[in-house]
C-alpha positions in Angstrom: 8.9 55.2 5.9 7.5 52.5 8.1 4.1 54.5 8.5 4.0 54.3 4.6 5.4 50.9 4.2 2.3 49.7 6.9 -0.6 51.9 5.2 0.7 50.2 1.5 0.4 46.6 3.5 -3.3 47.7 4.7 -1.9 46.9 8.2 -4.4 49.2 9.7 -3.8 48.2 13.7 0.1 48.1 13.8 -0.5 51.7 11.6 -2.4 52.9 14.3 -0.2 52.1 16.9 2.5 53.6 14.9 1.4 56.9 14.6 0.4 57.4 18.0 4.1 57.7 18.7 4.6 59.6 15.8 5.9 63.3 17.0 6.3 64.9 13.9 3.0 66.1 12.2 5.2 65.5 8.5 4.0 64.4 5.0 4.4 61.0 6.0 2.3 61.4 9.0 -0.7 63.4 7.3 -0.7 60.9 4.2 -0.6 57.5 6.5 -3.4 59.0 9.1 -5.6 60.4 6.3 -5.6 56.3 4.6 -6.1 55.2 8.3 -9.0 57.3 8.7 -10.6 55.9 5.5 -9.9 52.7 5.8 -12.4 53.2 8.7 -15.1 54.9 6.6 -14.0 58.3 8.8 -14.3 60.5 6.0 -15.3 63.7 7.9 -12.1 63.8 10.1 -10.2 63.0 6.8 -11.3 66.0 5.1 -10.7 68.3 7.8 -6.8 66.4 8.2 -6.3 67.5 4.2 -8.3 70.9 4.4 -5.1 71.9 7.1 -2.7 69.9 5.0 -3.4 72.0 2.3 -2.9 75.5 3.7 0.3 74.0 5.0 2.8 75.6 3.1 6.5 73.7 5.0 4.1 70.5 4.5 2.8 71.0 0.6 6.9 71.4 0.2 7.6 67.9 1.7 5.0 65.8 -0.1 5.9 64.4 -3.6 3.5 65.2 -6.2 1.9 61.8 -6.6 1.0 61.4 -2.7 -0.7 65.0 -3.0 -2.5 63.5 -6.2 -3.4 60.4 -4.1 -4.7 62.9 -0.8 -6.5 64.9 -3.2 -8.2 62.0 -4.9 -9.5 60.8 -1.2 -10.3 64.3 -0.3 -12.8 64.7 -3.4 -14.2 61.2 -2.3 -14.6 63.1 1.4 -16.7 66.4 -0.3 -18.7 64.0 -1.8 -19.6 62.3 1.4 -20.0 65.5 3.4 -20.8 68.3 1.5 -23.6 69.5 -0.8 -24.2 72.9 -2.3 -22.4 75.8 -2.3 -20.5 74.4 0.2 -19.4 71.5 -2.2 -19.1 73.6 -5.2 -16.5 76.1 -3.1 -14.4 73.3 -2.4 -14.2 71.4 -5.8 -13.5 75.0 -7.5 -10.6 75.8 -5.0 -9.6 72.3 -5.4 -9.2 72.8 -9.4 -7.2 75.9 -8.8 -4.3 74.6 -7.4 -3.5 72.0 -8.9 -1.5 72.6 -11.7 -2.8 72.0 -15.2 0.8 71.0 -16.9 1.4 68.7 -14.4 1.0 65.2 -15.9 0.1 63.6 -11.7 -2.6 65.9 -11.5 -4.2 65.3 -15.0 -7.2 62.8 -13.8 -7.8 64.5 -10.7 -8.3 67.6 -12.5 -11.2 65.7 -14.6 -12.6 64.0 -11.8 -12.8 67.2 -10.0 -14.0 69.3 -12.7 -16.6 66.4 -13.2 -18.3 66.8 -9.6 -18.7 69.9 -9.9 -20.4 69.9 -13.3 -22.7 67.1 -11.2 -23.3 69.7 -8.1 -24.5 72.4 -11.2 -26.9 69.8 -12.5 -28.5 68.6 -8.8 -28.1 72.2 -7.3 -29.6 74.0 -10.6 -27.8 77.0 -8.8 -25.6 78.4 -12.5 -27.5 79.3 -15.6 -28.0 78.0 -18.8 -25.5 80.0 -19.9 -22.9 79.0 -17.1 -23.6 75.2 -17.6 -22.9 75.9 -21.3 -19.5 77.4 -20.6 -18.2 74.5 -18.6 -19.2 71.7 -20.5 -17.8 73.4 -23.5 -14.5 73.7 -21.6 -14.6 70.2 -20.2 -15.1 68.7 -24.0 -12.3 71.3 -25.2 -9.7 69.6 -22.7 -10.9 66.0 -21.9 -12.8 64.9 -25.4 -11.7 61.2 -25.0 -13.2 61.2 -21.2 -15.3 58.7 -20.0 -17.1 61.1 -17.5 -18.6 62.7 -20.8 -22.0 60.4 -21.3 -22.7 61.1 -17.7 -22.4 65.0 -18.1 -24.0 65.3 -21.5 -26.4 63.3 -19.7 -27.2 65.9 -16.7 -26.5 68.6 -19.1 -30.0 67.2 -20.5 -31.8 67.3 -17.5 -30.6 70.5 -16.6 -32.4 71.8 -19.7 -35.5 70.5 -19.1 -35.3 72.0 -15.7 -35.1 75.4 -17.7 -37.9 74.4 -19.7 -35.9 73.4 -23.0 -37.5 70.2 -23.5 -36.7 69.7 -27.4 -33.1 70.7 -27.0 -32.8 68.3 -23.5 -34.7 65.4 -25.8 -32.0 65.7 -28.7 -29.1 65.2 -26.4 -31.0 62.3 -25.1 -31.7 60.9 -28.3 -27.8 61.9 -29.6 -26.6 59.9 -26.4 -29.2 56.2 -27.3 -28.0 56.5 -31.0 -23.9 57.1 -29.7 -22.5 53.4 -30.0 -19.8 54.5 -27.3 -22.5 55.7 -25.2 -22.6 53.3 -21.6 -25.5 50.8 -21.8 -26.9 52.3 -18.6 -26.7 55.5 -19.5 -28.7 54.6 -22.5 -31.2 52.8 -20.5 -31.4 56.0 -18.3 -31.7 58.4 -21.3 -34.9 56.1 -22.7 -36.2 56.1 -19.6 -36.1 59.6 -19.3 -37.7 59.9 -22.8 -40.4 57.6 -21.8 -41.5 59.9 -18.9 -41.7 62.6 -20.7 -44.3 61.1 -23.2 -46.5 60.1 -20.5 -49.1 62.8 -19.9 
């Protein structure tokens, strides 16, 4: 309890001193060192703290629901520090596995998370058409109000001109400029990415 009350207060020093007395390798323990890691940028140890958490079956039992949310949340922020690839992509997918769909806590991790990896398809161009297809499709089906959907139909563009589908990649573009909801800057990176593509 004091552990949690001292990572909520920020009070990274006294937390540190804490835990080093800390015997038990608990809930509590994993949560508070995994904020104290972050708070000093340490994301790789992080990561590796939640990877073990995670296959920790007594521990997974302990934690309530919106702590595991809240190491999930920092463990996506870890992956995208860290990892790129296939690597990345493994991660994210296992990640979206477990956590429970009809679970309310997990609802926005679950979009975040299905988000990055849509990203990682788009930079890694390692899925096809088809794949990419499937996924967004899926995303829009369950998150149609999400704000993460400019940015995606957004890549989803530049994945197809990557495949050589430069009319259909130049409508979504255009679809997303005329879209009144659509982010100023993603509008200002959609004309931009029109404008390049008229220059011979």
């Amino acid at each position: 309890i004091i552990a949690k009350q001292l990572a909520h207060s920020q009070k990274w020093i006294e937390l540190e001193k804490h835990l080093e007395g800390y015997k038990k390798k608990d809930a509590i323990f994993t949560w508070s060192k995994v904020r104290l890691l972050i708070s000093k940028n340490d994301y790789k140890n992080s990561q590796s703290i939640i990877e073990n958490a995670l296959t920790d079956k007594n521990l997974l039992k302990d934690i309530a629901p919106a702590e595991l949310n809240e190491l999930i949340e920092i463990y996506l922020s870890c992956l995208e520090k860290t990892e790129k690839a296939d690597r990345l992509q493994k991660r994210i997918e296992a990640i979206i596995a477990v956590l429970n769909p009809k679970n309310e806590v997990f609802k926005e991790t679950r979009e975040r998370a299905k988000f990055l990896l849509l990203e990682s398809y788009f930079t890694e161009k390692n899925k096809t058409l088809g794949d990419v297809d499937k996924l967004i499709n899926e995303f829009e089906q369950y998150y149609p109000k999400s704000t993460y959907l400019p940015r995606i139909k957004f890549g989803k563009a530049l994945f197809y001109f990557s495949q050589k589908k430069k009319e259909e990649g130049s409508k979504i573009l255009n679809d997303l400029i005329k879209n009144a909801t659509t982010p100023m800057h993603i509008k200002e990176m959609a004309k931009s990415e029109l404008s390049s593509l008229s220059i011979p």
